[in-house]
BALOBA-1460 file (C-alpha; in Angstrom, 3 decimals):
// residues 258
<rec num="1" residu="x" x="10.469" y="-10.941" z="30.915"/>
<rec num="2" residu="x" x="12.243" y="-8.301" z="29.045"/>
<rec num="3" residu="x" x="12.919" y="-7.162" z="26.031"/>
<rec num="4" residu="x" x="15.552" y="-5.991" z="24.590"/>
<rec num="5" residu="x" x="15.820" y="-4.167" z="20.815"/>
<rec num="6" residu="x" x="18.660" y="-4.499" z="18.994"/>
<rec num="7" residu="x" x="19.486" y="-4.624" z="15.111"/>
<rec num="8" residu="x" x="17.956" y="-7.517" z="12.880"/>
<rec num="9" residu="x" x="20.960" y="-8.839" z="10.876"/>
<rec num="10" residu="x" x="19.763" y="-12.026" z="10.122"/>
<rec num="11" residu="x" x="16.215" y="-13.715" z="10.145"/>
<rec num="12" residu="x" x="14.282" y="-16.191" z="11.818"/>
<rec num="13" residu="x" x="13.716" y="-17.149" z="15.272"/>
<rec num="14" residu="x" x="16.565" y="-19.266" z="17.781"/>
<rec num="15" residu="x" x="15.167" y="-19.980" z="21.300"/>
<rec num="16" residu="x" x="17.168" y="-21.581" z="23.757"/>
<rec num="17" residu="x" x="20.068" y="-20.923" z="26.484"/>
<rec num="18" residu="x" x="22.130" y="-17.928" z="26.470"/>
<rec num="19" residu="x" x="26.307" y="-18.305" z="26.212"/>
<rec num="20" residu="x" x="27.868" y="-15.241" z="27.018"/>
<rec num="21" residu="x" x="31.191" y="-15.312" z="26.089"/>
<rec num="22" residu="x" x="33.954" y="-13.681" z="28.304"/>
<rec num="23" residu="x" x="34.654" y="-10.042" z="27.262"/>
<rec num="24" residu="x" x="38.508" y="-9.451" z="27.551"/>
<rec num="25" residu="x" x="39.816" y="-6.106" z="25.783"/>
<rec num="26" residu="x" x="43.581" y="-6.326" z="26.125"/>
<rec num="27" residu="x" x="45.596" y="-2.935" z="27.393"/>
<rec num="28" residu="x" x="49.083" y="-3.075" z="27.612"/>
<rec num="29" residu="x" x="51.450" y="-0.671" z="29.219"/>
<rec num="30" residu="x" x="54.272" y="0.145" z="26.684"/>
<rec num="31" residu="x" x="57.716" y="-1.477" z="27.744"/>
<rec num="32" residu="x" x="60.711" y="-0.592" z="26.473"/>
<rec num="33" residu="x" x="62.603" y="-3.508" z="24.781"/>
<rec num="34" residu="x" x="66.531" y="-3.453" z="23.727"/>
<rec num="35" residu="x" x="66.437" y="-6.532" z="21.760"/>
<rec num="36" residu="x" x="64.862" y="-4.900" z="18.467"/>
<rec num="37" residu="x" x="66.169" y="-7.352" z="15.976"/>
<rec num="38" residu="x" x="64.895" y="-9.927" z="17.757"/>
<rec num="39" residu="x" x="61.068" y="-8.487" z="18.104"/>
<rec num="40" residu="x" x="61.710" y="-7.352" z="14.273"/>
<rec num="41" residu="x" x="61.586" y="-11.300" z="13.559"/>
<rec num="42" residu="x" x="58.739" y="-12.407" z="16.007"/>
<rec num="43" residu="x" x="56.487" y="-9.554" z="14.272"/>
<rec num="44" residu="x" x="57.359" y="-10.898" z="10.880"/>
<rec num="45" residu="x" x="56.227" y="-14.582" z="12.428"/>
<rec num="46" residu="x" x="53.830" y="-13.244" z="13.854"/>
<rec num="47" residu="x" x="52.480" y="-12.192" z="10.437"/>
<rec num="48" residu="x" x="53.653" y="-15.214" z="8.560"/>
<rec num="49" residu="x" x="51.559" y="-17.445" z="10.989"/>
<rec num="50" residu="x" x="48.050" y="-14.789" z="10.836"/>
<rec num="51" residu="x" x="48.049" y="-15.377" z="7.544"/>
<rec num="52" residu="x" x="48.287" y="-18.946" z="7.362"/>
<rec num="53" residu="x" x="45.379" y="-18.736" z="9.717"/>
<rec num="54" residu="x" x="43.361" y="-16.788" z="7.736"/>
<rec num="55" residu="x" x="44.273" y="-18.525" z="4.557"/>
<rec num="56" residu="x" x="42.671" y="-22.127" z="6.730"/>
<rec num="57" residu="x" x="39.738" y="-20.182" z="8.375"/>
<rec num="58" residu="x" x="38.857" y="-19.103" z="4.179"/>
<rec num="59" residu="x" x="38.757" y="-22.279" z="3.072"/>
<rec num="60" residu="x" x="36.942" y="-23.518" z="5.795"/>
<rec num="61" residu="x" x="33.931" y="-21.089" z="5.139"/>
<rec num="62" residu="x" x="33.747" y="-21.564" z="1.669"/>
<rec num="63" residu="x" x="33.170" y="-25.545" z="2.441"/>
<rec num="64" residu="x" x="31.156" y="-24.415" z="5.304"/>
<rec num="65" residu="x" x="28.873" y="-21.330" z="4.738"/>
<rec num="66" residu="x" x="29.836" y="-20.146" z="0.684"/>
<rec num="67" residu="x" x="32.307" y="-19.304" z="-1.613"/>
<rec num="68" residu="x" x="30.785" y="-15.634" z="-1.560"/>
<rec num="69" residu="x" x="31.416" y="-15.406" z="2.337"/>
<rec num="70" residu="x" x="34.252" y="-16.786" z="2.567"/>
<rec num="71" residu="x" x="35.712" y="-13.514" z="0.406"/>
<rec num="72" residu="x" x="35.708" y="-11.346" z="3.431"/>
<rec num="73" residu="x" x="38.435" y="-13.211" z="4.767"/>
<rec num="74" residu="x" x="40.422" y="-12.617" z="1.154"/>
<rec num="75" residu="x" x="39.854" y="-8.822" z="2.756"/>
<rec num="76" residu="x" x="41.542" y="-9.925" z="5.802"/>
<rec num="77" residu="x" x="44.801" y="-10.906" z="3.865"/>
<rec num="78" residu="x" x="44.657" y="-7.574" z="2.200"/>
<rec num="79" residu="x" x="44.115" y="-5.947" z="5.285"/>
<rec num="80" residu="x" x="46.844" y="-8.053" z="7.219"/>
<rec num="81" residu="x" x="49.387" y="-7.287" z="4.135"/>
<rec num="82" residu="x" x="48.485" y="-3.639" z="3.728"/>
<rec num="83" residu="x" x="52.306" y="-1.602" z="3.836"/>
<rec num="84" residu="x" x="51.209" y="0.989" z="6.046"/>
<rec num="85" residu="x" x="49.727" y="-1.104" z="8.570"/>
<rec num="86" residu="x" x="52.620" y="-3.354" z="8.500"/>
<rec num="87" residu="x" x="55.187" y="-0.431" z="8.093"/>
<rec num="88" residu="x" x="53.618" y="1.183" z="11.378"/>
<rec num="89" residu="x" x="53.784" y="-1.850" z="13.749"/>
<rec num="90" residu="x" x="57.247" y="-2.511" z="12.347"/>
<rec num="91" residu="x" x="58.073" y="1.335" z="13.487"/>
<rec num="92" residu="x" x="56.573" y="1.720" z="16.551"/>
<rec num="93" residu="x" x="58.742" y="-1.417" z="17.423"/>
<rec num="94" residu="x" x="62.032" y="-0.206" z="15.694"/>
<rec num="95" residu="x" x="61.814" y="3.751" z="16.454"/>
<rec num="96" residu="x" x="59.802" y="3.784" z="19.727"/>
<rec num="97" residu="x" x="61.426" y="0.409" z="21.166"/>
<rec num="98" residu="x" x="58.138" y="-1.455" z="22.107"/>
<rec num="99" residu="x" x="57.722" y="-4.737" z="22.556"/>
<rec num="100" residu="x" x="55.721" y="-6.022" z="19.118"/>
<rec num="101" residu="x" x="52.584" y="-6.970" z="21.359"/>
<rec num="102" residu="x" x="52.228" y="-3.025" z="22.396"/>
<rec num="103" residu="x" x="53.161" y="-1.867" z="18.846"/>
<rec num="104" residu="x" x="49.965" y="-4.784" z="17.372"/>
<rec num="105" residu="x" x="48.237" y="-3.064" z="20.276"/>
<rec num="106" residu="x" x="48.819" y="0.448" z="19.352"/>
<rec num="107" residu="x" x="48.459" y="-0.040" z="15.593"/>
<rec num="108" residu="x" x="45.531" y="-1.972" z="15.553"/>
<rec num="109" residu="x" x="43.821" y="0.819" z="18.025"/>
<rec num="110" residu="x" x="44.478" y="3.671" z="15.878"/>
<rec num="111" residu="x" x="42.917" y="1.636" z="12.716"/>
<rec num="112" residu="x" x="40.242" y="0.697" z="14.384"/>
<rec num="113" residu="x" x="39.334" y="4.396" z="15.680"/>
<rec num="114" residu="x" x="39.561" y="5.460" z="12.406"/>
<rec num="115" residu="x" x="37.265" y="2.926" z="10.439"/>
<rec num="116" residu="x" x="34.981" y="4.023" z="13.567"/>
<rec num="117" residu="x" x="34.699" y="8.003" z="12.568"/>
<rec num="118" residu="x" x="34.331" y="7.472" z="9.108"/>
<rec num="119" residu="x" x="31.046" y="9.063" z="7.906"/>
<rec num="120" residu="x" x="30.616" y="5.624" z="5.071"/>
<rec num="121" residu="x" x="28.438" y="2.627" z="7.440"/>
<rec num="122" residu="x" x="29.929" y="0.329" z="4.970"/>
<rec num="123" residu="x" x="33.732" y="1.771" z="5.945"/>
<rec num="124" residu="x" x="32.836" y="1.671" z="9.677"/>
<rec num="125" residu="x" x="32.171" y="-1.715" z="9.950"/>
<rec num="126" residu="x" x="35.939" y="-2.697" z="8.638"/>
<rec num="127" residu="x" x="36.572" y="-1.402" z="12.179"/>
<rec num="128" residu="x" x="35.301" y="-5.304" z="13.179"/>
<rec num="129" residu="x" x="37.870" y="-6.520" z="10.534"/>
<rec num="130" residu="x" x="40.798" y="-4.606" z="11.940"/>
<rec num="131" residu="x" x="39.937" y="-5.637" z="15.195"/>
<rec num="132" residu="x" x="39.729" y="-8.943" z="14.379"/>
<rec num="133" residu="x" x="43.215" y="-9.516" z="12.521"/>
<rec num="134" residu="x" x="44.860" y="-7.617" z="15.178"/>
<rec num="135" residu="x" x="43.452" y="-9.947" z="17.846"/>
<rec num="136" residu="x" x="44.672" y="-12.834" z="15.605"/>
<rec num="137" residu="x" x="48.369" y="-11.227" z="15.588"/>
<rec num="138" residu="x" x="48.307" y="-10.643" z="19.328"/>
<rec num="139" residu="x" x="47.738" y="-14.736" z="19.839"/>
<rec num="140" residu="x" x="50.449" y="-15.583" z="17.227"/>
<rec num="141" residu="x" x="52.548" y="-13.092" z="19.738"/>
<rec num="142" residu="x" x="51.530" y="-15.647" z="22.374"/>
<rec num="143" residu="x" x="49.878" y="-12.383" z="23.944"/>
<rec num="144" residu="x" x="46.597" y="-13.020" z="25.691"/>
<rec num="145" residu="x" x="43.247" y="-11.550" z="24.115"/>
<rec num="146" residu="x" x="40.449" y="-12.422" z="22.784"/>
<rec num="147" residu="x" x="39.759" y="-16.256" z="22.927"/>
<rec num="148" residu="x" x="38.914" y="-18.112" z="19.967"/>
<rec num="149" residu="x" x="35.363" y="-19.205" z="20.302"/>
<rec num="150" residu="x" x="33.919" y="-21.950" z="22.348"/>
<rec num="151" residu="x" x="34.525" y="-25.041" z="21.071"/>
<rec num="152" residu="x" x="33.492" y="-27.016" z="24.329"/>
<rec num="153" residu="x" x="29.972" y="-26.035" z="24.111"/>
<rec num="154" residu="x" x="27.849" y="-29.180" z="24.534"/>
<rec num="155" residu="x" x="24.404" y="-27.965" z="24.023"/>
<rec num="156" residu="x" x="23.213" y="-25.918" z="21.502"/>
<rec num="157" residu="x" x="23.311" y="-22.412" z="22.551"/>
<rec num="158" residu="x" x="22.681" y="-18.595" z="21.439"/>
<rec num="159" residu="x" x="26.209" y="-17.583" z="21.158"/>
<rec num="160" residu="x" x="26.542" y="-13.672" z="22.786"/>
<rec num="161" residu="x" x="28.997" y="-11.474" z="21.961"/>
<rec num="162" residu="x" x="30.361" y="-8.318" z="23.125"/>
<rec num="163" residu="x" x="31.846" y="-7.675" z="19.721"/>
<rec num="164" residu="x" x="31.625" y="-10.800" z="16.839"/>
<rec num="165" residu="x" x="34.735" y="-10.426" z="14.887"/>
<rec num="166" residu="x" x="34.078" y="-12.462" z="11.554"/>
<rec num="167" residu="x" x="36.296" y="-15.447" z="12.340"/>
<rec num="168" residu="x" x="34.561" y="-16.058" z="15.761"/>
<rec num="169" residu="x" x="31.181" y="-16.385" z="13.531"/>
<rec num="170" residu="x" x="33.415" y="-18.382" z="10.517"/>
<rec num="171" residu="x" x="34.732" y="-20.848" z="13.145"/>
<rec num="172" residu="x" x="31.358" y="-21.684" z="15.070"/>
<rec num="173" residu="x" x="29.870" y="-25.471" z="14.458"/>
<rec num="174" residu="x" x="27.002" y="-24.864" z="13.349"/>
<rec num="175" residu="x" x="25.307" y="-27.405" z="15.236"/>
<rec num="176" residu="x" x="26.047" y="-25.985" z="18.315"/>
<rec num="177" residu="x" x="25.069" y="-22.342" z="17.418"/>
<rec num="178" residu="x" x="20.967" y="-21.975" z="17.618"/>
<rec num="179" residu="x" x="21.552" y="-17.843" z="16.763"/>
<rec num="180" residu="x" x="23.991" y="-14.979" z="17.853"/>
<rec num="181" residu="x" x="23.544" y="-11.683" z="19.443"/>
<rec num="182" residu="x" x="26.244" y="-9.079" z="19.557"/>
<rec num="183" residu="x" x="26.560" y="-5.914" z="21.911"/>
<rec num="184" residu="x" x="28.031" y="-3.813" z="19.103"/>
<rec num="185" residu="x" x="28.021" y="-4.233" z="15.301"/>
<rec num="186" residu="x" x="25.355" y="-3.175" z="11.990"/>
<rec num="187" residu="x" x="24.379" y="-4.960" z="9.232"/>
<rec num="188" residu="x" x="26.716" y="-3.928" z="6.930"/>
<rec num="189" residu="x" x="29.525" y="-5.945" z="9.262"/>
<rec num="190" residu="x" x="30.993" y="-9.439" z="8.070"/>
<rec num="191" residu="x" x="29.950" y="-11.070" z="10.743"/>
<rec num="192" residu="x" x="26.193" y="-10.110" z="9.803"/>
<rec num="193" residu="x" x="27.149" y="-11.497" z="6.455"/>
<rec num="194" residu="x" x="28.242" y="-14.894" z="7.870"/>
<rec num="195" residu="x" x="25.318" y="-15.261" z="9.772"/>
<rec num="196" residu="x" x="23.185" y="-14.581" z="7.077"/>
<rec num="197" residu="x" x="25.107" y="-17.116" z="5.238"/>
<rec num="198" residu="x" x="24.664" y="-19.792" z="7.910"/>
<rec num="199" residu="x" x="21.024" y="-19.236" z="8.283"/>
<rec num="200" residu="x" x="21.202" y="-18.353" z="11.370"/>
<rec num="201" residu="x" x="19.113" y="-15.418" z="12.929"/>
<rec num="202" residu="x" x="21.044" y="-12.797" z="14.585"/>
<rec num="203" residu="x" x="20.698" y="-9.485" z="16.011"/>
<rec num="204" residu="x" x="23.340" y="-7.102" z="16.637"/>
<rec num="205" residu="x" x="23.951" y="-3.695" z="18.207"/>
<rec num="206" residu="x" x="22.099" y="-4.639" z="21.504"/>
<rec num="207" residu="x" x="24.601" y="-1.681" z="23.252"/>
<rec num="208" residu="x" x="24.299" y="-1.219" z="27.117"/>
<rec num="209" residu="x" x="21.275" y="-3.478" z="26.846"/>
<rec num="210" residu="x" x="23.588" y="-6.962" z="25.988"/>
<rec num="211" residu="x" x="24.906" y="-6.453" z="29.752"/>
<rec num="212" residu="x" x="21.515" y="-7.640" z="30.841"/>
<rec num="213" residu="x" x="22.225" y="-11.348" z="29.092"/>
<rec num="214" residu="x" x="23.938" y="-13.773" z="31.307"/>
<rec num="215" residu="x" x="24.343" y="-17.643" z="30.781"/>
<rec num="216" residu="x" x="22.155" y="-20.339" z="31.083"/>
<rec num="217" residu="x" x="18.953" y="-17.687" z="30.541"/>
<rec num="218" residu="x" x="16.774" y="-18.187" z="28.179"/>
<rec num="219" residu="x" x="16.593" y="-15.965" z="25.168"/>
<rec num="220" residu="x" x="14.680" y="-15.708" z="22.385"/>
<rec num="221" residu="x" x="16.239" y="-14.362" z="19.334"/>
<rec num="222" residu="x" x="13.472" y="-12.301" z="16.348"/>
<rec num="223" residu="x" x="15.934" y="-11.940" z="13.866"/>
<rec num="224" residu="x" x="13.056" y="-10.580" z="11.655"/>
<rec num="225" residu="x" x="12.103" y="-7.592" z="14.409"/>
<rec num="226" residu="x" x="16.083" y="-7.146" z="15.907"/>
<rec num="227" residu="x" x="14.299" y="-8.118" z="19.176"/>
<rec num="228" residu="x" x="16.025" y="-10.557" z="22.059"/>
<rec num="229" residu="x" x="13.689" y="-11.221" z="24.558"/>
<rec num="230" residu="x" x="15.090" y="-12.401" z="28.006"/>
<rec num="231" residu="x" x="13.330" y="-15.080" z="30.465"/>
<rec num="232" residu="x" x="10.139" y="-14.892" z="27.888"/>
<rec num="233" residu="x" x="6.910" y="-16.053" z="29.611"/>
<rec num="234" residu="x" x="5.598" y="-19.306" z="28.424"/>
<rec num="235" residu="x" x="3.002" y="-17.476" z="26.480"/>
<rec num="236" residu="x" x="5.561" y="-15.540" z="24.720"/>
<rec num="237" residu="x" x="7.853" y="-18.598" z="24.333"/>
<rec num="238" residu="x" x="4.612" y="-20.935" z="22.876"/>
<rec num="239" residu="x" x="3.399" y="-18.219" z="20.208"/>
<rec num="240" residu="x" x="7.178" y="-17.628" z="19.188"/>
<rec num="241" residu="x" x="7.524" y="-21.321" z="18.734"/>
<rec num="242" residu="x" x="5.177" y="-21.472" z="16.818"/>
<rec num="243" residu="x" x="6.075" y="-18.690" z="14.434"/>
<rec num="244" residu="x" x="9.125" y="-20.805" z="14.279"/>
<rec num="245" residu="x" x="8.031" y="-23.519" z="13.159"/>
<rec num="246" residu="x" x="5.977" y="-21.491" z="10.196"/>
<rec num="247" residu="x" x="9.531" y="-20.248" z="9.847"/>
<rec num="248" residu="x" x="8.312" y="-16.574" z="11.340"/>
<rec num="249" residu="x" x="6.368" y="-15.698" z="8.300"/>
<rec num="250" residu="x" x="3.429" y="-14.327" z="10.233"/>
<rec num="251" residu="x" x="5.789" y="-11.872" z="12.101"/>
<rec num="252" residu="x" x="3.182" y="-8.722" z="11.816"/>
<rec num="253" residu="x" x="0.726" y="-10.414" z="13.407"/>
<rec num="254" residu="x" x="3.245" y="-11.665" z="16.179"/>
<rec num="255" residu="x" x="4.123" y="-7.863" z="16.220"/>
<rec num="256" residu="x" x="0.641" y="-6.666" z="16.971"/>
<rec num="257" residu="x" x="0.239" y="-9.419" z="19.837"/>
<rec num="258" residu="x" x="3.426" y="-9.060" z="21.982"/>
């Protein structure tokens, strides 16, 4: 058994099988491209159809989770239609003759190092926005990246995450999601606020830790404490049912026992 202390975003208990999803961080090697008008028009596609997306993925979570959640994807639009972010993909592609997947690439980097060093936790969490809608621009691109999340899962299952990007939490079923744990994130991020708004306990920022988790392993997920505890003996697993089923209200005295 081990355990493994991460952030507690959202509360309650989830026991049950670990999904890890696979962790793919796209790097592209800038290639020059001659035909600019033509990339020109597949960027301005590209963001016709991201929005579109968004605009679906919004109305879904308000149905789904709230109308107050489904707000942070209004931030997405405004993010996705913000001039200079636009203005600097449509540069790098028109000035530095990239193709508009390494100019999404190289935009959406530099955005999200910045939301990273800002000194606001609030402001450094949009770093998990910009990452997100960039993602969703490199797959209208038809450029490989991050998949969308499982939607094969036939079990219920602890969904893992190396980084959960609010749309992968937004477009979950919630019937196949027991609880989520993330390698990075706080609980100032979206995706904390979508969890919280499915009821469904989650703890983030697990860091080098999350490498330990592997699929098919049995977690338990304190979303009370921000601990995940991995291959839990039956002891462990039988008092933390039971807190469950009290709905973890007696989670100082489970502190003082474990």
């Amino acid at each position: 058994m081990r355990i493994l202390q991460g952030t507690a975003a959202s509360s309650g208990i989830a026991i049950g099988p670990a999904f890890v999803a696979e962790k793919i961080s796209p790097h592209l090697d800038r290639q020059p491209v001659r035909k600019l008008v033509q990339e020109l028009k597949r960027m301005e596609t590209a963001f016709a159809a991201a929005k579109q997306e968004i605009e679906q993925i919004c109305e879904k979570a308000c149905k789904g989770i709230g109308e107050e959640e489904s707000m942070i994807f209004q931030v997405h639009i405004m993010m996705l239609e913000d001039e200079t972010f636009r203005q600097e993909i449509m540069d790098r592609i028109l000035y530095d003759h990239t193709s508009a997947e390494y100019a999404v690439w190289r935009s959406g980097r530099k955005m999200y190092d910045m939301f990273s060093h800002l000194d606001s936790e609030y402001m450094r969490a949009r770093a998990e926005d910009m990452a997100d809608i960039s993602r969703r621009l490199m797959r209208c691109l038809d450029q490989p990246g991050e998949p969308e999340p499982p939607a094969y899962l036939c079990t219920p299952v602890i969904l893992c995450l190396s980084q959960a990007v609010p749309s992968e939490i937004a477009q979950t079923n919630r019937s196949e999601i027991l609880g989520f744990i993330t390698q990075y994130g706080s609980t100032t991020a979206h995706s904390a606020i979508l969890a919280r708004g499915m009821h469904k306990p989650a703890v983030l920022g697990l860091n080098d830790a999350f490498d330990e988790l592997h699929t098919g392993a049995e977690v338990i997920v304190d979303g009370c404490s921000g601990r995940v505890i991995l291959e839990p003996t039956a002891q462990v697993r039988c008092r933390y049912a039971s807190l469950q089923q009290t709905g973890g209200q007696t989670e100082q005295k489970q502190k003082q026992e474990t």
